[in-house]
C-alpha positions in Angstrom: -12.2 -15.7 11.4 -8.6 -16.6 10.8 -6.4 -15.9 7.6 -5.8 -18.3 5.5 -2.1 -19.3 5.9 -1.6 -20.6 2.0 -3.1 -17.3 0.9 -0.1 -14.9 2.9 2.5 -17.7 2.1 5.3 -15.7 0.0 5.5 -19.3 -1.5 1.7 -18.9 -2.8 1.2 -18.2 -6.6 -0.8 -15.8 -8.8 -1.5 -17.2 -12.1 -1.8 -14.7 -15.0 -2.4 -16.6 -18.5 0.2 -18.8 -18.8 2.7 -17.6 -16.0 2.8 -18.0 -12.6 4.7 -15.9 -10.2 5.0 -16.1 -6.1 3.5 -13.7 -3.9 6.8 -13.1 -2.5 8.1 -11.7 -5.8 4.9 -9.7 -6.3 5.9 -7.8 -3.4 9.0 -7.2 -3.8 8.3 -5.8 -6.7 5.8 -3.2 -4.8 8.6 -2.8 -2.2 11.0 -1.5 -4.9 8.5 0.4 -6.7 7.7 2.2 -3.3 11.5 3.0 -2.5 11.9 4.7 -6.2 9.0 7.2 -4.7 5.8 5.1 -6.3 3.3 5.0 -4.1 0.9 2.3 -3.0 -2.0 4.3 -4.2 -0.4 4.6 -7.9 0.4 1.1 -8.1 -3.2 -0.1 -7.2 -4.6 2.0 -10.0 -2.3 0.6 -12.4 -3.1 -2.8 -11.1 -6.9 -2.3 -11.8 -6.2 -0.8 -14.9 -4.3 -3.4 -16.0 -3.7 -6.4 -13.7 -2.2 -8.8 -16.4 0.6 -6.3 -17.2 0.7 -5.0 -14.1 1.2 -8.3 -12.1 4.1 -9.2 -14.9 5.8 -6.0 -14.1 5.9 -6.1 -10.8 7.0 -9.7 -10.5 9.7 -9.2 -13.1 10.6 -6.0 -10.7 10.8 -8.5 -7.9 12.4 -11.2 -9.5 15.7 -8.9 -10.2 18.8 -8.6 -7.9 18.8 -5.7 -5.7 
């Protein structure tokens, strides 16, 4: 079985209600979030928990400049 390339594309896109937001950004977001000391663990709680909030937050966390 091979992955899916369009699904790992950083150019692929998760809908949540009316956004939509790039993989890429969603991990960028997780990237920052694991530098400040969150870990991955943490973040996939609050992500099945919450996803709509969660996924906004963490694309808005990628979408800002370093």
């Amino acid at each position: 079985m091979q992955d899916d390339p369009h699904y790992h594309s950083p150019h692929g896109y998760v809908y949540v209600n009316e956004y939509a937001f790039t993989l890429e950004e969603l991990w960028t977001g997780v990237d920052r979030l694991e530098r400040r000391g969150v870990s991955l663990a943490a973040i996939g709680r609050a992500l099945g928990q919450d996803r709509e909030t969660s996924v906004i937050a963490l694309a808005r966390l990628g979408r800002r400049r370093p």
